[in-house]
RODO-627360 format. One record per residue (C-alpha): x, y, z; residue in one letter. Coordinates in steps of 0.05 Angstrom, whole numbers, plus 5000, padded with zeros to 4 digits. Layout:
BEGIN
XYZA;...
//
This chain:
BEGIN
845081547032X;839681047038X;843980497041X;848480847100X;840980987132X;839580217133X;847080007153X;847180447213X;840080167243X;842079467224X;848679557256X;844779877316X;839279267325X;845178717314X;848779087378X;842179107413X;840078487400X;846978137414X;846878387485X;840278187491X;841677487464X;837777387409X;839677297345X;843477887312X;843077637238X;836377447243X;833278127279X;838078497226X;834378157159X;827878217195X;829178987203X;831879097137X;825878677105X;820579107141X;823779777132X;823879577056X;816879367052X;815379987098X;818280457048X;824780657089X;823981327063X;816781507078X;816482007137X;815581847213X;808882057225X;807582507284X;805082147341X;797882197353X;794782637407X;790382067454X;783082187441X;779882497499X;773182157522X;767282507498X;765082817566X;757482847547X;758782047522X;753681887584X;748482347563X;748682127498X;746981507526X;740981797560X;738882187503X;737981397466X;734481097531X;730481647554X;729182207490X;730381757425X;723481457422X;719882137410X;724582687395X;728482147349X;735482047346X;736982677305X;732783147340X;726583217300X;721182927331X;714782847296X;708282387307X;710281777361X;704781257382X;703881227458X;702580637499X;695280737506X;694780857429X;694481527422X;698881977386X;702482517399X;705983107366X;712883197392X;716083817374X;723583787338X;728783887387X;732484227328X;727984937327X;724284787401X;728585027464X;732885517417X;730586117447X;729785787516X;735185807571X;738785287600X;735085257657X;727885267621X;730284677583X;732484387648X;726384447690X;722784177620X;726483517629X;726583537702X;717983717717X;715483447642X;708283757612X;705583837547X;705683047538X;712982977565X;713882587617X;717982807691X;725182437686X;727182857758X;726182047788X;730181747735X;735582277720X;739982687787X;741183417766X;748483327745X;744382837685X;739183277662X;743583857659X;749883377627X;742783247574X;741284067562X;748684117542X;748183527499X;741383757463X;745384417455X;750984127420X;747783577383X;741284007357X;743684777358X;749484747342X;752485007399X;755884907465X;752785097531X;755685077600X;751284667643X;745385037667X;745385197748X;737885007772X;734485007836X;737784287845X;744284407817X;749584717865X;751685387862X;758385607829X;763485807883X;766286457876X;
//
């Protein structure tokens, strides 16, 4: 059966390959050589779905430029040195903002306090809210639709 298998597509590439004008004999040998090294017999695999783009990929990227340095990359924050030398206890993004809504979180990010700084210059609304989902997902474990604040427009109904 195997051997019918590898006739037929040989048979089937010389044709194709004839009309094409290349060379049938050598396209046939080629074939056969590769399905034997392939293991003519192994499964096709199923194609692969195409990776979708990880739509909070850009506020990941703000999480590194803007969060990283004091909340850490995995959320738990600690002691960070400032500029002018002091220190500073940054809470862990892991257990702060859990009981917190979206929008607390935002206007956090967006206003600052308690030694954060205001990012509302540096980051548009669509950003800091694109950064509470991320912070949701990456730190509790959850996923949270992006939080409607006094800058963010209003759902239409």
């Amino acid at each position: 059966m195997k051997s019918l298998k590898l006739a037929l597509a040989a048979a089937a590439l010389a044709a194709y390959a004839t009309g094409c004008g290349g060379n049938a004999t050598t396209n046939t040998n080629q074939t056969a050589n590769s399905n034997a090294r392939a293991g003519a017999n192994a499964p096709t695999p199923a194609p692969t779905a195409t990776a979708t783009p990880d739509e909070l990929a850009r506020a990941a990227g703000d999480f590194s430029q803007f969060c990283a340095r004091c909340h850490k990359t995995d959320g738990t924050g600690g002691m960070v040195d400032l500029e002018d030398g002091k220190k500073l206890e940054v809470l862990s993004l892991r257990e702060h903002g859990l009981k917190d809504s979206d929008e607390h979180l935002a206007e956090q990010i967006r206003k600052g306090g308690d030694g954060m700084p205001s990012f509302e210059k540096r980051l548009d609304a669509e950003r800091i809210n694109n950064l509470v989902r991320f912070i949701r997902r990456e730190f509790h474990g959850r996923s949270a639709a992006a939080p409607a604040g006094p800058s963010s427009p209003a759902p239409a109904h």
